[in-house]
Every structure is written in structure tokens, then in C-alpha cells.
C-alpha positions as CSV (number, residue, x, y, z in Angstrom):
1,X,-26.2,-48.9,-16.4
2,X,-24.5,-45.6,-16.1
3,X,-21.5,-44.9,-14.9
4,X,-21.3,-43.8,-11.7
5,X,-19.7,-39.8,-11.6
6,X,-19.0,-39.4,-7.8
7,X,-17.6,-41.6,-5.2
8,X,-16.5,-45.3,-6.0
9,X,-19.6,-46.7,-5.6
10,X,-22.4,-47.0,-8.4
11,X,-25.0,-44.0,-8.1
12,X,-28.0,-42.3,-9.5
13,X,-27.4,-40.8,-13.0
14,X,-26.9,-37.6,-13.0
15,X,-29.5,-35.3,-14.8
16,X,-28.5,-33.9,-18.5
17,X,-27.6,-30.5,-16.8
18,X,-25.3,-31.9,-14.1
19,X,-23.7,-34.2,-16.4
20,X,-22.6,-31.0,-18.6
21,X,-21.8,-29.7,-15.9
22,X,-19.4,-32.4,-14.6
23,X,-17.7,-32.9,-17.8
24,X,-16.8,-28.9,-18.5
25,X,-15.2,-29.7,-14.8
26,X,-13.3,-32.5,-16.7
27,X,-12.3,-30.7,-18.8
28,X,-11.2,-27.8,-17.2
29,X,-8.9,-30.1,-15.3
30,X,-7.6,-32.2,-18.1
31,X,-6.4,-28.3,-19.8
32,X,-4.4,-27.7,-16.4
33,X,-2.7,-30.6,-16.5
34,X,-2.0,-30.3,-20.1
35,X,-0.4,-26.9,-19.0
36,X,1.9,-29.4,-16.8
37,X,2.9,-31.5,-19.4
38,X,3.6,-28.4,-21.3
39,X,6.3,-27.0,-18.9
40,X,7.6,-30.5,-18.6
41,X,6.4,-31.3,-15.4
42,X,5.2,-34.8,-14.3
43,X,1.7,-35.6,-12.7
44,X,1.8,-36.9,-9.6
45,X,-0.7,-37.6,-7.1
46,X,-0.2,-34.2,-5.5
47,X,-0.4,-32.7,-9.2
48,X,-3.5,-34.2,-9.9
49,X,-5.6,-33.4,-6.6
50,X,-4.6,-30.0,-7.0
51,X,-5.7,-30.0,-10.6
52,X,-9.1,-31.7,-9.8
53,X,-10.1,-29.9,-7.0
54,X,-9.8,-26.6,-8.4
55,X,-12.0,-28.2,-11.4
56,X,-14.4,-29.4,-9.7
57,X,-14.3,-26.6,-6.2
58,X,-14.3,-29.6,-4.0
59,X,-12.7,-32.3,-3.2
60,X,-12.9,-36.5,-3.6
61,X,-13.8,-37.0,0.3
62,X,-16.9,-34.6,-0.4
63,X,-17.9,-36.7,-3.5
64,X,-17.0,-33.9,-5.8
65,X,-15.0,-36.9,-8.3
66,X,-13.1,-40.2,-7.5
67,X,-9.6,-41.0,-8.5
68,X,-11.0,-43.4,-11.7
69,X,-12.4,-39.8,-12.6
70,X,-9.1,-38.2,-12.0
71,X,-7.3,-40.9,-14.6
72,X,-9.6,-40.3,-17.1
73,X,-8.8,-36.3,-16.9
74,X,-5.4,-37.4,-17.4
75,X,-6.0,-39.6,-20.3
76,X,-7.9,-36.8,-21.5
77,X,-5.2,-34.2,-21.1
78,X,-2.9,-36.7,-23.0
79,X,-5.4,-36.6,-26.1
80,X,-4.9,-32.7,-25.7
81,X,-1.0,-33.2,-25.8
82,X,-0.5,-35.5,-28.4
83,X,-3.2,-33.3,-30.8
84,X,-1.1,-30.4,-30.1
85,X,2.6,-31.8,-30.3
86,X,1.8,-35.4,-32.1
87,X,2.5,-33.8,-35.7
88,X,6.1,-32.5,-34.1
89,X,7.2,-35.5,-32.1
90,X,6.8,-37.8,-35.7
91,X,8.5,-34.6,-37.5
92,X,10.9,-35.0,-34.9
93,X,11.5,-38.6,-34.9
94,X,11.5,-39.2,-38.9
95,X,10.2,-42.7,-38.0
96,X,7.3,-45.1,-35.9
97,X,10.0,-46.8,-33.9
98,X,12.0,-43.6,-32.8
99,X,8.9,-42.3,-31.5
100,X,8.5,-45.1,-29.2
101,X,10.6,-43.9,-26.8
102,X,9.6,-40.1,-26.9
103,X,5.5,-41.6,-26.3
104,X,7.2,-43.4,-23.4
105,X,8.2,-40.6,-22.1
106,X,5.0,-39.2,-22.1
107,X,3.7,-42.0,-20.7
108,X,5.7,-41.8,-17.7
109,X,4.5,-38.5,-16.3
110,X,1.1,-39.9,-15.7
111,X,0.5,-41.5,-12.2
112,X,-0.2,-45.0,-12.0
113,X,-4.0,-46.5,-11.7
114,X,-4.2,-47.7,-8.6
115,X,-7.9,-46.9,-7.5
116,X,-10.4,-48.3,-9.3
117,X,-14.8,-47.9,-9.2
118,X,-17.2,-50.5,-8.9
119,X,-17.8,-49.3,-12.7
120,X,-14.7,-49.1,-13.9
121,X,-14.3,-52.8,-12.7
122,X,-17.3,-54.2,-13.9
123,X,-16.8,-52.6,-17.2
124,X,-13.4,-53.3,-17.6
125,X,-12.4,-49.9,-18.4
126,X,-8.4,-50.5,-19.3
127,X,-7.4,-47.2,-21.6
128,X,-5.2,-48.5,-24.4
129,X,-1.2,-47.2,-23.6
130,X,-0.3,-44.4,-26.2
131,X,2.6,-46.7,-27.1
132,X,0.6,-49.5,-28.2
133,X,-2.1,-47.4,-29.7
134,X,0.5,-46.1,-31.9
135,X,1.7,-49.5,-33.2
136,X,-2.1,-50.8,-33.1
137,X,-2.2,-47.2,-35.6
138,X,0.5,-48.4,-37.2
139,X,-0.6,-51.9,-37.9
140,X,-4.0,-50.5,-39.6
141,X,-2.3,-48.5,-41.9
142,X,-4.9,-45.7,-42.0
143,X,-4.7,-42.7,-44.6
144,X,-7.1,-39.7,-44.8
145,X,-8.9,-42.0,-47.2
146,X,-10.4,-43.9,-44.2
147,X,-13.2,-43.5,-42.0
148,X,-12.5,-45.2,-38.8
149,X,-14.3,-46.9,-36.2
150,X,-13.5,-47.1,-32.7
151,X,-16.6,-49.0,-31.3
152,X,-15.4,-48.7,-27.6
153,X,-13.6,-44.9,-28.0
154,X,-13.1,-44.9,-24.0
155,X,-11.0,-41.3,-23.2
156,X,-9.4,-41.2,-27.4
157,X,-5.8,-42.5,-26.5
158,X,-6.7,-44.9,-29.7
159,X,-8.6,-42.4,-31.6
160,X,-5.8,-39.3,-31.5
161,X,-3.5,-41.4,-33.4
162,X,-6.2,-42.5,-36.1
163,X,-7.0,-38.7,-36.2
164,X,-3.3,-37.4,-36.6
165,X,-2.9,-40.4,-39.2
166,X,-5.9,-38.2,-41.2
167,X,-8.6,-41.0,-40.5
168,X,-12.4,-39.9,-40.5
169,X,-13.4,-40.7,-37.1
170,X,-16.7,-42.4,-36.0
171,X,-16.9,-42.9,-32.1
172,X,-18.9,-44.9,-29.9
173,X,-18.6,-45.3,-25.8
174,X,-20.9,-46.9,-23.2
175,X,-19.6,-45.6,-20.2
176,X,-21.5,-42.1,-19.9
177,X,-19.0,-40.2,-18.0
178,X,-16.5,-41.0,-20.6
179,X,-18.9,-40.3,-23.4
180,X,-19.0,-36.9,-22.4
181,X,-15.4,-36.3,-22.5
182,X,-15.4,-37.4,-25.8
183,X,-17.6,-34.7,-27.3
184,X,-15.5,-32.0,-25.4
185,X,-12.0,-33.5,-26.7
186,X,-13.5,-34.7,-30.4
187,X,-15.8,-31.7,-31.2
188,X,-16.6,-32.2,-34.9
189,X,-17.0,-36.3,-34.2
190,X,-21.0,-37.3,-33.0
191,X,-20.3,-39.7,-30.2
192,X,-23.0,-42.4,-29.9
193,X,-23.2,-45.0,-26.7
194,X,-24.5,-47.9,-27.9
195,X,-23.3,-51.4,-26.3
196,X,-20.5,-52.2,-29.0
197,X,-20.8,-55.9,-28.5
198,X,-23.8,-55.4,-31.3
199,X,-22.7,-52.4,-32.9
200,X,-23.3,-53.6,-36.0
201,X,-27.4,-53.7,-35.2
202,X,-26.7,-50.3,-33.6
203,X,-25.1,-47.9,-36.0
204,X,-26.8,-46.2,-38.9
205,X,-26.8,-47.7,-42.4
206,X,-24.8,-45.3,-43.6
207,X,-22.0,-45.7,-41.4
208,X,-19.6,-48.6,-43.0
209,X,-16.1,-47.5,-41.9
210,X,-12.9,-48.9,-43.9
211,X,-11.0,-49.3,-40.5
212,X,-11.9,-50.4,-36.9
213,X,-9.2,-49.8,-34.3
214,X,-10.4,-51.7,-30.8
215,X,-9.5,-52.5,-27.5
216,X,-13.1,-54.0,-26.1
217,X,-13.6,-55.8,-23.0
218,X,-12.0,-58.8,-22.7
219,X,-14.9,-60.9,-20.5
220,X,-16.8,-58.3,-19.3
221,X,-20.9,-57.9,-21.0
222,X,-22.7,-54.9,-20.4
223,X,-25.9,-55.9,-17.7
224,X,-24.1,-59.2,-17.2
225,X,-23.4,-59.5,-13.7
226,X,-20.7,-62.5,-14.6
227,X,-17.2,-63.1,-16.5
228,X,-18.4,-63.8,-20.1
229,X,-14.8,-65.6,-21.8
230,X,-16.4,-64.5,-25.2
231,X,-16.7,-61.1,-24.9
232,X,-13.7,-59.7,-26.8
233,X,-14.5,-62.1,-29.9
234,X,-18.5,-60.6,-29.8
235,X,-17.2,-56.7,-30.4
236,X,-14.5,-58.3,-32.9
237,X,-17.1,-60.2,-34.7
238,X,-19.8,-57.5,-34.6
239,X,-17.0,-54.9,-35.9
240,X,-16.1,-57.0,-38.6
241,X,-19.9,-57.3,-39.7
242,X,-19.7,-53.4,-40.5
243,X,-16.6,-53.2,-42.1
244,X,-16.1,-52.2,-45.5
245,X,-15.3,-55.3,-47.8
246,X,-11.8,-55.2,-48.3
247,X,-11.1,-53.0,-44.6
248,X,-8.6,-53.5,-41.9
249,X,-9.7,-54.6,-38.2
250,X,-7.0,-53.9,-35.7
251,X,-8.0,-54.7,-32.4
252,X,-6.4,-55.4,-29.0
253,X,-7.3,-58.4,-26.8
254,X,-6.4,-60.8,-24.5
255,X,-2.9,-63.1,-24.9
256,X,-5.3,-66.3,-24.8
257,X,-8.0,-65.0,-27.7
258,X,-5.9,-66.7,-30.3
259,X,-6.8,-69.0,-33.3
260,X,-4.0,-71.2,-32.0
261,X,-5.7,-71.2,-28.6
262,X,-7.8,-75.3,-29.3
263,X,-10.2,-73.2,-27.0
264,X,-10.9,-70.1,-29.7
265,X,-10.0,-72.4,-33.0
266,X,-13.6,-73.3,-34.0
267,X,-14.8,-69.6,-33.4
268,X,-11.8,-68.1,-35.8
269,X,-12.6,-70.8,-38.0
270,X,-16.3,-69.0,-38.5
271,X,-14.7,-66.0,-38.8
272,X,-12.3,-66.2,-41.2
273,X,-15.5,-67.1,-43.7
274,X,-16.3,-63.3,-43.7
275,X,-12.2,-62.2,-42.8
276,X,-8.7,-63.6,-43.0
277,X,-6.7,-63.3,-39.8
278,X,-3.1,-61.5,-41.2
279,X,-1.5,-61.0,-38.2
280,X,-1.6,-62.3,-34.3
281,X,0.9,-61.6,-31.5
282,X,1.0,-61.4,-28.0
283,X,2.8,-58.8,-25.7
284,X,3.8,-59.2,-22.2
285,X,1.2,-57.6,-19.6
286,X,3.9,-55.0,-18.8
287,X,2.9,-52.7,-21.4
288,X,-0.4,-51.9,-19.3
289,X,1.6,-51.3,-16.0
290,X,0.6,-47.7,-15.9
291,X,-3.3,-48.8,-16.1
292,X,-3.4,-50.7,-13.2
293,X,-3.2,-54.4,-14.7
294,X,-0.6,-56.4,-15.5
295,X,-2.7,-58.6,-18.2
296,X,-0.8,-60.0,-21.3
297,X,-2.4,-58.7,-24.4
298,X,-2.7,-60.1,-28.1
299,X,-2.6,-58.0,-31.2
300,X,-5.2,-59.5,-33.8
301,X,-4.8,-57.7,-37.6
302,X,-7.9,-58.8,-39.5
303,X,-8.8,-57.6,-42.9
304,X,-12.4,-58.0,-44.3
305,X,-12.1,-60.6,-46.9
306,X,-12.9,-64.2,-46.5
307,X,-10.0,-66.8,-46.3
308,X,-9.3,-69.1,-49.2
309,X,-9.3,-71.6,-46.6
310,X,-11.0,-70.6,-43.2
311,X,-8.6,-74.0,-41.4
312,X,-5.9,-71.5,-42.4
313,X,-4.2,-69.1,-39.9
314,X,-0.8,-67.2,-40.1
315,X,1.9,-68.2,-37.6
316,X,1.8,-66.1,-34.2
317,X,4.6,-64.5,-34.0
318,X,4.5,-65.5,-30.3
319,X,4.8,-63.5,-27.4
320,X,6.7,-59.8,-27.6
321,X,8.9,-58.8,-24.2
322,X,7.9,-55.3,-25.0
323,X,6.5,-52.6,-27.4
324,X,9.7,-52.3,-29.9
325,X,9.8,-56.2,-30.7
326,X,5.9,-56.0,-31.3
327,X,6.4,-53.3,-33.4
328,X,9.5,-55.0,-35.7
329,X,6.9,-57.6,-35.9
330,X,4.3,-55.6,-37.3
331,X,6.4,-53.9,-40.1
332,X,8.0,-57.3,-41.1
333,X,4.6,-59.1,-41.1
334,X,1.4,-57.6,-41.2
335,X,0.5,-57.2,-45.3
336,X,0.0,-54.4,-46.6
337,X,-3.6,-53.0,-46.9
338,X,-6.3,-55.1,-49.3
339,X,-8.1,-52.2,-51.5
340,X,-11.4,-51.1,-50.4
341,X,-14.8,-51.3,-51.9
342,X,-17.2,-49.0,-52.3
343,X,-19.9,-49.9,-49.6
344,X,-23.0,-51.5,-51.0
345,X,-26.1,-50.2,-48.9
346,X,-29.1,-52.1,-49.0
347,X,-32.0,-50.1,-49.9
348,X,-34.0,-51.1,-47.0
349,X,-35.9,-49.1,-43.9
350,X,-34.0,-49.2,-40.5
351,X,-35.3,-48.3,-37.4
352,X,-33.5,-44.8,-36.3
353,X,-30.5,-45.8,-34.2
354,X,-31.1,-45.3,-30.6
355,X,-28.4,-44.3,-28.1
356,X,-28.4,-46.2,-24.9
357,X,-28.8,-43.3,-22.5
358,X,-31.4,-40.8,-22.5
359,X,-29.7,-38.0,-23.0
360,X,-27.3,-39.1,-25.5
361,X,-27.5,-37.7,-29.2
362,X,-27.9,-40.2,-32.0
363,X,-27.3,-40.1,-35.7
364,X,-30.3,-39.6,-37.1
365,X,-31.3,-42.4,-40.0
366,X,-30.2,-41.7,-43.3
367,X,-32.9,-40.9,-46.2
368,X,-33.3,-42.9,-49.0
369,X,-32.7,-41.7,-52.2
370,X,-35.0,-42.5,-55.0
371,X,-38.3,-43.0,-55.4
372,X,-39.5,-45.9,-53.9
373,X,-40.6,-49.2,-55.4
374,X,-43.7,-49.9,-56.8
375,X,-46.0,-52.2,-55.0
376,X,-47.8,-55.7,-56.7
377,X,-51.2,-56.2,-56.2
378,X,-52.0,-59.4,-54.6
379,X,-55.0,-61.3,-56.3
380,X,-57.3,-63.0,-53.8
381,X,-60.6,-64.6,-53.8
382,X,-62.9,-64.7,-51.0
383,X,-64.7,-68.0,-50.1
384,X,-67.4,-68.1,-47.6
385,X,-65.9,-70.0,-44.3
386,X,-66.9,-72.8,-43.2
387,X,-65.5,-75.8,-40.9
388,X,-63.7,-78.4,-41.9
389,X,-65.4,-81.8,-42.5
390,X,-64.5,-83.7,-39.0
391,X,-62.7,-80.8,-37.8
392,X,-62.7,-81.1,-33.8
393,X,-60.3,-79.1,-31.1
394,X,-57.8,-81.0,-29.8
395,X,-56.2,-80.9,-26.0
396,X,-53.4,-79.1,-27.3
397,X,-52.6,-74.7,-26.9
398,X,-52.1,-74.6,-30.2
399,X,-54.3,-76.0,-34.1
400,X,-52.9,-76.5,-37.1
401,X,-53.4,-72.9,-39.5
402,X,-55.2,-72.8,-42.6
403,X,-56.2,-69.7,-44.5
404,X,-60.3,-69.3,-43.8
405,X,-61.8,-66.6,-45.4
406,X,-59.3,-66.2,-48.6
407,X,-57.6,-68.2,-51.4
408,X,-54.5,-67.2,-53.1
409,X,-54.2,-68.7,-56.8
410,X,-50.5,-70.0,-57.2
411,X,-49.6,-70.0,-53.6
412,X,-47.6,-72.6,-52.0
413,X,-47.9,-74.3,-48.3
414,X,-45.9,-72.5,-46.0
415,X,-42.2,-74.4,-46.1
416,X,-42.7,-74.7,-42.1
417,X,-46.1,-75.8,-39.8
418,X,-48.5,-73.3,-38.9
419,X,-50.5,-73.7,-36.2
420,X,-53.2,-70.7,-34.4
421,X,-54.3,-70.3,-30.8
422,X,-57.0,-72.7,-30.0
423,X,-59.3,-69.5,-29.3
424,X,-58.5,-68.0,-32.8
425,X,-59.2,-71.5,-34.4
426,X,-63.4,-71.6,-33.0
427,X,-63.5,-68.1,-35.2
428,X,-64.2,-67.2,-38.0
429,X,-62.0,-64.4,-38.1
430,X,-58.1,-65.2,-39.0
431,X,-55.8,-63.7,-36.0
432,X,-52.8,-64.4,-34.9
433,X,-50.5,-67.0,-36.3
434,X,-47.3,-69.1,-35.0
435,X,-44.6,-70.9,-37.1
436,X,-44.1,-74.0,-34.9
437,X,-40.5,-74.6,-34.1
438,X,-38.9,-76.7,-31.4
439,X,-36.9,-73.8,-29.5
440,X,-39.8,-71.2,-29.4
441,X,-42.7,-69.6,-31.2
442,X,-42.1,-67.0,-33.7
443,X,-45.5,-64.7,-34.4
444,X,-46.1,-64.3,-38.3
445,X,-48.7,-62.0,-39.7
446,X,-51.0,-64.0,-41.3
């Protein structure tokens, strides 16, 4: 569903030309308040109206925006700042953990969430906290050798630090309203709004990233209208599908999504027979004060090889009080990057990748080098049809299948039943067929 752009409640999308048209006002606003931060000013509720409704030439009682609106602006106008002054504040600092502090400070000129839409809810839209996206950064290691994934990019707060660490980006975000900021703040990046639980069925061949940095849903589905406890682990596992053999996941989730969680062991288990968990903390709720939640969160490091022993996890390093102890525990115990393969692309034809919305633009399908590969003719003799001695309809939908009008020299029974519509079977004429199965019905071409 689209996000809703005006007023809290869900609404009508918004045609292509008033979406544009609603994001330049985004924008717009998100520069003025970067012009705030600039003078060292902090954004306050007062701040922020003024900022929006000279933006938008209305204000949020006429339906111009809502305050969720007004929080992305400023998450937006914090990807401006730290892509402006980033490179000087880690000059500056001379290390990670001094920077802390000065990304704190940051933080703490923004208002806090306390208004939420019925979209924001339902899709769980939590923005990562710059410091934590920097120690999620941090924990992935990335280089400008790396093209990085972020499969649920919301407003960039996790994707400015993987572009000031040199990282290729590659972006993807349901939410349309959000979408649309990120091809104003990301320019050169093509932003695709795919459902990232299966964004490994979504993205184009060609797109195998060495690093995914995430922070998906923790138990909210897109067009589920109910909590879904697996969420988080279906973006993580779908992730992990695309990643480059021998890449680094780094994703943020709930405290409880833990292989020492009894709950989560058997799923981690499966996991770890495509990629070994390295690294797993927790970190008290605190750190997402500023977003409007107080949820404890989980830091899960997994890199894309599979585990000598999938029964196997690393000790959590249990629960950190605040962002400087998680990030002692990520220097002293998150390994040090596995080397990267080249990716292996199947050469196989995919259907072009299409984006969720409309109006969104979508990487179009890469070509296939080469020339293509030969084709075998398939000898067949043709029999005149006729009956089978005894042969009788049952009561039953369905007949058993059994090639009529041809015969293949060397072929071998089909390794599952066939069976044909009782209408197809009183033909001559072979139509459609269906492998029998006990949960459903697949069609096969006969």
C-alpha cells in the first residue's frame, strides 16, 4: 500500500506529478533546517513548523503534511549534514569512539517522535540513530571496494555512513513518500521499492552486493494486517541469499532475535548452512529514545560463508547499557572481514525486476553476454492414438497421464504421478497436465 502523504490517516496515492511535487517540498524543508544545524541551532517543534510550512505554503491542520512527514525532513536534513561535515567531524575526532559523542550531539538537536501515522505504525518505520548506524558502519567494515545494500534504505541515516565510508550504494525502500526523498538526497543511486522481505527474487541479477547494512521491520509484513514475529529473520535471510560469497551482513533487530533465544535457535541453525553468525549483542532500548520507542535492539554481524558447524554460535556479548560499550564490543569481537569472491552469475533469463509502485523506476534487466546456447533436437515418433485396452473414466477430477500421440526413444517415467483433467483424458489431443502432490497441483507443460 502506499504511504499515506497528508494527514495521519491512510489516503489515496498521490498522482506521479503531485508526488514530485511533495517531495521538492521535502526537500526544500529538509535544506532550511540543514541551514539550522549549520548556525548551531537546535530544531524544535517551533523550528520545524516554521520550516515545513514555508515548504509546503500550508500548514498540517490544512493537510498540507503531518508531523511523521516533518521527522522524515529532519532525518533528511541530517543526511545533508553529515554529507557535508561527516568527512570533518572523523578528521576531527582521529577515531570511531570520539565521534560518538560529537553524533550525539547532533542527535540531540532533533525533536523527539512523538506523532506517529497509521503508516508509519503499520510499517514500523523506526529510522536507525546516527550513532548506532555508525557502529552498525563500523561493524561491516566497508571500503570503496564494496557495493552495499541497504534493502530497507528508509530516510539514508544508515546509507550516509556506508557512503562516507566509500561504499557503492544500492537502495531499496517501500514506503513511497520516503522513496522519493531518497532520489533527491542520493542522486547518482537508482532507488527501487520492492518489498525487501524477498528482495532477493526482486533485484536484478546483476546486483550481488559485498555488504548489506539493515535495520528491517521487526514483526511488521507488508499487506499483513497482523504482528508477524518472523519478520526481521525473512529480510535477514533474503539479504543473505544476495550476498556475495564471502560478504558481510550487518543488520539491526530486535533484543529477542537471537540464536540463543530456544525460540530463534532452529531458524539460525538453517542459517548458518549458507552464513556463520560472528557477532550478536543487544543494546538497551534507550538508544531509539529520539524515534519514539523505547525497544531494546540486537546487533547481528553475519558473514556469507557457511558454518563448520551450523549448532555453533559465538557467545552474545549480552546486553550493552549504551552505544560506547556496544561499540568496545564490536572492535574487540567482530572478526575481521572474510575476502570476497567474485560473483558467479547464472547465465539464465529473469523476468525484468518490477518496482512495487507504478511510478517507481526499475533497473532494467541486464543483457547477456554471449551468444546463446545451441538447442538439441528432440527425436520423436508419432503413433496413431488409440485407447487403452479396458481403459474406463473413473469418479475421480483427475486420470492418470500418459503420452498419446508421441513416443520418445530413451525417455524415462516421470519420477512423480501424472495425472490430466478427466475432460482432456476423453481426447485425443494432449492438454494440460498436473504433477499430483498432496499439498496442491502444480501445472507442467506436457
Amino acid at each position: 500500500m502506499t504511504e499515506s502523504l497528508v494527514g495521519g490517516a491512510a489516503a489515496a496515492p498521490l498522482s506521479l506529478r503531485a508526488a514530485a511535487t511533495f517531495t521538492s517540498a521535502a526537500v526544500r524543508a529538509a535544506r532550511q533546517l540543514l541551514t539550522e544545524f549549520e548556525r548551531g541551532r537546535g530544531i524544535d517543534a517551533a523550528v520545524l513548523r516554521s520550516a515545513m510550512e514555508a515548504a509546503f505554503g500550508a500548514s498540517d491542520a490544512a493537510g498540507a503534511w503531518n508531523w511523521k512527514t516533518a521527522y522524515d525532513v529532519c532525518e533528511a536534513a541530517t543526511v545533508l549534514f553529515l554529507r557535508k561535515f561527516g568527512p570533518a567531524i572523523r578528521a576531527r575526532a582521529g577515531s570511531t569512539a570520539a565521534m560518538l559523542p560529537m553524533l550525539a550531539k547532533v542527535a540531540n538537536r532533533l525533536p523527539t517522535h512523538t506523532r506517529r501515522s497509521e503508516d508509519s505504525q503499520a510499517l514500523q518505520q523506526f529510522s536507525t540513530p546516527i550513532p548506532l548506524g555508525l557502529i552498525a558502519c563500523t561493524a561491516a567494515a566497508i571500503t570503496s571496494a564494496d557495493r552495499v545494500l541497504e534493502p530497507s534504505a528508509g530516510t539514508g541515516l544508515l546509507a550516509i555512513f556506508a557512503e562516507l565510508a566509500g561504499g557503492d550504494l544500492v537502495l531499496n525502500e517501500l514506503a513511497e513518500s520516503r522513496a522519493g526523498l531518497l532520489e533527491h538526497l542520493f542522486a547518482d543511486v537508482n532507488v527501487t521499492r520492492f518489498d525487501a522481505a524477498q528482495i532477493d527474487d526482486h533485484l536484478d541479477a546483476s546486483v550481488v552486493p559485498s555488504v548489506v547494512l539493515m535495520n528491517p521491520p521487526f514483526s511488521a509484513v507488508a499487506n499483513v494486517d497482523r504482528r508477524m514475529a518472523d519478520a526481521a529473520f525473512r529480510h535477514i535471510a533474503s539479504a543473505l541469499a544476495r550476498l556475495r560469497d564471502g560478504g558481510r551482513l550487518v543488520a539491526i533487530a530486535g533484543a529477542g532475535l537471537a540464536p540463543d533465544n530456544p525460540a530463534w535457535l532452529e531458524a539460525f541453525v538453517r542459517l548458518q548452512e549458507r552464513g556463520r553468525v560472528v557477532f550478536s549483542a543487544a543494546i538497551d532500548g534507550a538508544v531509539y529514545a529520539k524515534h519514539g520507542t523505547q525497544t531494546d535492539t540486537r546487533l547481528l554481524v553475519i558473514d556469507k560463508l557457511p558454518a563448520a558447524d551450523p549448532k555453533a554460535f559465538p557467545t552474545s556479548q549480552g546486553m550493552a547499557g549504551d552505544v560506547p560499550a556496544l561499540l568496545e564490543w564490536v572492535t574487540q569481537h567482530a572478526p575481521p572481514r572474510l575476502p570476497v569472491t567474485a560473483p558467479v552469475v547464472a547465465d539464465v533469463i529473469r523476468r525484468p525486476a518490477i518496482s512495487r509502485s507504478a511510478g517507481a523506476i526499475a533497473p532494467s534487466p541486464s543483457s547477456t553476454s554471449g551468444s546463446a546456447p545451441e538447442g538439441v533436437e528432440l527425436a520423436y515418433k508419432i503413433v496413431e492414438w488409440s485407447p487403452p485396452e479396458s481403459a474406463r473414466l473413473t469418479d475421480a477430477l483427475y486420470e492418470e497421464f500418459g503420452l498419446q500421440s508421441i513416443r520418445i526413444p530413451g525417455s524415462c517415467a516421470h519420477p512423480t504421478k501424472l495425472v490430466q483433467s478427466a475432460a482432456m483424458a476423453t481426447s485425443s489431443v494432449t492438454g494440460t497436465v498436473w504433477r499430483a502432490s498432496s499439498s496442491r497441483a502444480l501445472p507442467v507443460l506436457a
